[in-house]
Residue, then its C-alpha position, 0 to 999 in steps of 0.5 A: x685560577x689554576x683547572x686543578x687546585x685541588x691536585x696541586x694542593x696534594x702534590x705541594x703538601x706531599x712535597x712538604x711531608x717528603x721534605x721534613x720527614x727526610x725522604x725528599x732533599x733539597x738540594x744547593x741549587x734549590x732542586x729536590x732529589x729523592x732518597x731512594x734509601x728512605x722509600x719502601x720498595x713496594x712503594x714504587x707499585 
């Protein structure tokens, strides 16, 4: 059982809302990079 379920749980769900909302691409090599365009700059804060 992974110490934090829970953390990880938010972190892959986040990672899915980035994706299908376009802030997150995946890229050829199965990698994920940001679009810096897409966020907010206060969210950086």
């Amino acid at each position: 059982p992974s110490p934090r379920p829970r953390m990880d749980q938010r972190l892959h769900e986040g990672l899915l809302e980035g994706l299908v909302t376009g802030r997150l691409q995946r890229t050829a090599d199965g990698r994920i990079c940001r679009l810096r365009a897409a966020w907010p700059s206060t969210y950086r804060r």
